[in-house]
PyMOL CGO cylinders between C-alpha atoms (Angstrom):
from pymol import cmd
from pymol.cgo import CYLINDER

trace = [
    CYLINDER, 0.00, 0.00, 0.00, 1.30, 3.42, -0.90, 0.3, 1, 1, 1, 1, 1, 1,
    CYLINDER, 1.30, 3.42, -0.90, 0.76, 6.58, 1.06, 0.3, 1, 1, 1, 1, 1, 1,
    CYLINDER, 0.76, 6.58, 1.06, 1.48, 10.10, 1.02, 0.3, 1, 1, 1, 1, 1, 1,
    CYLINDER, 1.48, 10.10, 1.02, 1.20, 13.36, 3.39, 0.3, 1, 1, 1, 1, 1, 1,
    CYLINDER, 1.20, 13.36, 3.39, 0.74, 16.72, 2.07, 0.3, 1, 1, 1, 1, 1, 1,
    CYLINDER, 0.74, 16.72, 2.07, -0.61, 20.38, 1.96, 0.3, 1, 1, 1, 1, 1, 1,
    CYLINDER, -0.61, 20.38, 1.96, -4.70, 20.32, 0.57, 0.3, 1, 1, 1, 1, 1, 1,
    CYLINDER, -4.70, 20.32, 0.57, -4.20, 24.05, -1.93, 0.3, 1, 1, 1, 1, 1, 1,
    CYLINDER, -4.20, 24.05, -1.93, -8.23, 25.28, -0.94, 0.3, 1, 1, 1, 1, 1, 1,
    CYLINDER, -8.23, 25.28, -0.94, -9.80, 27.67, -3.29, 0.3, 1, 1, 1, 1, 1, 1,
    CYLINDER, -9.80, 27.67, -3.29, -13.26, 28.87, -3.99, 0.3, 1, 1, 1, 1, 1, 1,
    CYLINDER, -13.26, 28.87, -3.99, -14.48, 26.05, -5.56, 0.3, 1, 1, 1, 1, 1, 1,
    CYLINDER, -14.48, 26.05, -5.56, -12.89, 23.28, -3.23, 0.3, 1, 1, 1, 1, 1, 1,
    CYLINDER, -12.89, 23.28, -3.23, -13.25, 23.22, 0.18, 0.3, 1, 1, 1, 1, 1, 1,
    CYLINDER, -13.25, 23.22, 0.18, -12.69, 20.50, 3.02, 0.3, 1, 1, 1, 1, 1, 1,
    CYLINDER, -12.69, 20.50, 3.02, -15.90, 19.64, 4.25, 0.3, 1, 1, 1, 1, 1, 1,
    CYLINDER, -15.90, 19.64, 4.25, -18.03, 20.99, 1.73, 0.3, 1, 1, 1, 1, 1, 1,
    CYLINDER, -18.03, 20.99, 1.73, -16.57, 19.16, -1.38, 0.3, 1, 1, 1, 1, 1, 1,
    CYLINDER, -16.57, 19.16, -1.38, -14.32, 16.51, 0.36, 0.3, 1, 1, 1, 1, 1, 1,
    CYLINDER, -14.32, 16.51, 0.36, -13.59, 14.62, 3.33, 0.3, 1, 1, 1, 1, 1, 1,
    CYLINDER, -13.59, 14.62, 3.33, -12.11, 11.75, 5.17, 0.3, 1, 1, 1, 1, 1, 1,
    CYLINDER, -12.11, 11.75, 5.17, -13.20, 8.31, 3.24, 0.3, 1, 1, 1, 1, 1, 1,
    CYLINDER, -13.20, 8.31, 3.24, -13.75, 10.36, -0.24, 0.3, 1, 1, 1, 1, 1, 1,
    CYLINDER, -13.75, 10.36, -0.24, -12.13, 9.50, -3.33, 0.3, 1, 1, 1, 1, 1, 1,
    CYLINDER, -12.13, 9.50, -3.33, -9.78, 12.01, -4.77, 0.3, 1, 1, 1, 1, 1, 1,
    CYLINDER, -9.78, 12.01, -4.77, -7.21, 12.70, -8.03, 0.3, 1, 1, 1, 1, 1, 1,
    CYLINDER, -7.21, 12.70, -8.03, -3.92, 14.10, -6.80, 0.3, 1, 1, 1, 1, 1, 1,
    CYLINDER, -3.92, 14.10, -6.80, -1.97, 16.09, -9.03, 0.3, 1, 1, 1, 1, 1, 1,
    CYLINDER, -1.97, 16.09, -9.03, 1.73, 16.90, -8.70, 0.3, 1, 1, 1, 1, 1, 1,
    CYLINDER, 1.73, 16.90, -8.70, 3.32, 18.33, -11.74, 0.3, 1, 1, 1, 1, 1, 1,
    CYLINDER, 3.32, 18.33, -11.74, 2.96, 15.71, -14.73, 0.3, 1, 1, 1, 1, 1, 1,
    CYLINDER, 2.96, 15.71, -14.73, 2.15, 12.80, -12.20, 0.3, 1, 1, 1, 1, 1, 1,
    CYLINDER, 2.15, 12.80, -12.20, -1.35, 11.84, -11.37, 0.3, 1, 1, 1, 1, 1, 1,
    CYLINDER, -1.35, 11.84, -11.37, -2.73, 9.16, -8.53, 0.3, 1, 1, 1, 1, 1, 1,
    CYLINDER, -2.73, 9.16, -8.53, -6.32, 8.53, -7.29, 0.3, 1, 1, 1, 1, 1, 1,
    CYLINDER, -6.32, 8.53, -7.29, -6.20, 8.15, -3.57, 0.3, 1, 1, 1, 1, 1, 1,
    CYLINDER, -6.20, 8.15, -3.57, -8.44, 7.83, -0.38, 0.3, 1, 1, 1, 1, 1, 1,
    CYLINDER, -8.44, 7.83, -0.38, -8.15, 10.49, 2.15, 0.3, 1, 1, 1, 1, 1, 1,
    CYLINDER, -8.15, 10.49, 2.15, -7.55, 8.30, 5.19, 0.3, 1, 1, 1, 1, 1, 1,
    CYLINDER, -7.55, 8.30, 5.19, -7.04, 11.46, 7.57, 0.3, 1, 1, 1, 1, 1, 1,
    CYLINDER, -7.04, 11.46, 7.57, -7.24, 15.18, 7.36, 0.3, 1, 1, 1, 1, 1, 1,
    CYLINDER, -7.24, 15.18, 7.36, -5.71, 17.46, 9.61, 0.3, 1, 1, 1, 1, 1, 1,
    CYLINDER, -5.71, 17.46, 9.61, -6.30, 21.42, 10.30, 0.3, 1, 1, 1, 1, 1, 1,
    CYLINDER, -6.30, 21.42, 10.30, -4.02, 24.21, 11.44, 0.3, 1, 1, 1, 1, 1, 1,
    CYLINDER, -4.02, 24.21, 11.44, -4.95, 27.60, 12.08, 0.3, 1, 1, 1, 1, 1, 1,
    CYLINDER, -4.95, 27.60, 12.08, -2.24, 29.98, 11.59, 0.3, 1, 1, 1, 1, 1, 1,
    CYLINDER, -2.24, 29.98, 11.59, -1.76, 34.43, 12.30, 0.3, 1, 1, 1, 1, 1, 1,
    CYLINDER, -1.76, 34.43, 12.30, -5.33, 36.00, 11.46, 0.3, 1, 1, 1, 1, 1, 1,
    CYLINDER, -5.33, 36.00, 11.46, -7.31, 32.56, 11.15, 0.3, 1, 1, 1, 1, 1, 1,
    CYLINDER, -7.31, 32.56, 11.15, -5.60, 31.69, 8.09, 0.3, 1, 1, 1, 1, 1, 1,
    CYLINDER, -5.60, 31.69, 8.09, -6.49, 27.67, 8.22, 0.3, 1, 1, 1, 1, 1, 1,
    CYLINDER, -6.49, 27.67, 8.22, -4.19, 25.14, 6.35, 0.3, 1, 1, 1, 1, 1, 1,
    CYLINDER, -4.19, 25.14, 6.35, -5.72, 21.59, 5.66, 0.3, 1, 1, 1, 1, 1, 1,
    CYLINDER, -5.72, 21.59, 5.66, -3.38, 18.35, 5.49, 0.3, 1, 1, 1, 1, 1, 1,
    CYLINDER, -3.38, 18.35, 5.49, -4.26, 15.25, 4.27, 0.3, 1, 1, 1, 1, 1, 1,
    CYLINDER, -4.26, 15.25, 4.27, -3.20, 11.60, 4.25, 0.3, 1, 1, 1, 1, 1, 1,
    CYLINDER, -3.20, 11.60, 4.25, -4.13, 9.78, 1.20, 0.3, 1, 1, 1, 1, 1, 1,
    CYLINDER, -4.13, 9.78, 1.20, -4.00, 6.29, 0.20, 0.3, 1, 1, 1, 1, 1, 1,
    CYLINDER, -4.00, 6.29, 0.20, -4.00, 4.17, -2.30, 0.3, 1, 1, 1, 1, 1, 1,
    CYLINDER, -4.00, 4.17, -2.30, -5.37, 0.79, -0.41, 0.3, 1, 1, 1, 1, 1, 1,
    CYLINDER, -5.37, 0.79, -0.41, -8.40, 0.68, 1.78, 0.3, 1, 1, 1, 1, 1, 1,
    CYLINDER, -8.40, 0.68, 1.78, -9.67, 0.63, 5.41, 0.3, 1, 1, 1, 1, 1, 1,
    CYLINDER, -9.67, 0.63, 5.41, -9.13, -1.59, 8.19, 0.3, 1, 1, 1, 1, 1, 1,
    CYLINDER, -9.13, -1.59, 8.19, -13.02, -2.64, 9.67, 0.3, 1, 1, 1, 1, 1, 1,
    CYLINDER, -13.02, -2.64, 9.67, -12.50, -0.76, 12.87, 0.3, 1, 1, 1, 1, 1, 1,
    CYLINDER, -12.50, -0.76, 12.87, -11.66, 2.55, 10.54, 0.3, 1, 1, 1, 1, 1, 1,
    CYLINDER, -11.66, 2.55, 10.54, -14.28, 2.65, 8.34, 0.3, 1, 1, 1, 1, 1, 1,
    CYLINDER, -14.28, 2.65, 8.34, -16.78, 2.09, 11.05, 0.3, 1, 1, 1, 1, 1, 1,
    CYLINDER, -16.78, 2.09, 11.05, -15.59, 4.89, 12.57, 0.3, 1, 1, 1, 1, 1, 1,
    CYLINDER, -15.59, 4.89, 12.57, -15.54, 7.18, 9.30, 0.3, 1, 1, 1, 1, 1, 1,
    CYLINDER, -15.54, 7.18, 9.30, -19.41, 6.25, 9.27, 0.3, 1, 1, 1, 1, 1, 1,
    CYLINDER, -19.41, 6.25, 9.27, -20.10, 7.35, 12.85, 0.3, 1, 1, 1, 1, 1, 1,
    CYLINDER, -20.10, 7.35, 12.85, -18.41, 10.51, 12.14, 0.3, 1, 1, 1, 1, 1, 1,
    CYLINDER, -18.41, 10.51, 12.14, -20.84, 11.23, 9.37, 0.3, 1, 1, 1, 1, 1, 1,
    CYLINDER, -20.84, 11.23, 9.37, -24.06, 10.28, 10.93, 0.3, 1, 1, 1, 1, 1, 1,
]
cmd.load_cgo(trace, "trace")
């Protein structure tokens, strides 16, 4: 299984939360190189003036049990 850590670039049209979240999906782009992945964990930090920078795990294999039962609980 491959994984990856990295920096989420928000914008208008894309925000955690509202358009993504843990369990979804995604197409990562880095340069020329392209990789659908899972988000398997998102983190937030709030910087000077609110400014709020989302990280993300992503991963190309899938859940343990225990995991994605609680990614459902989260959501209901």
């Amino acid at each position: 299984m491959r994984a990856f850590e990295g920096e989420v670039v928000q914008s208008e049209g894309l925000r955690y939360g509202r358009d993504y979240d843990v369990g979804d999906r995604v197409t990562c782009l880095y340069g020329q190189l392209r990789m659908d992945a899972t988000i398997t964990e998102i983190s937030e930090d709030y910087g000077e003036g609110g400014v709020c920078r989302v990280h993300a795990v992503l991963s190309d294999g899938t859940y343990s049990l225990r995991r994605a039962v609680q990614l459902a609980a989260k959501r209901i």
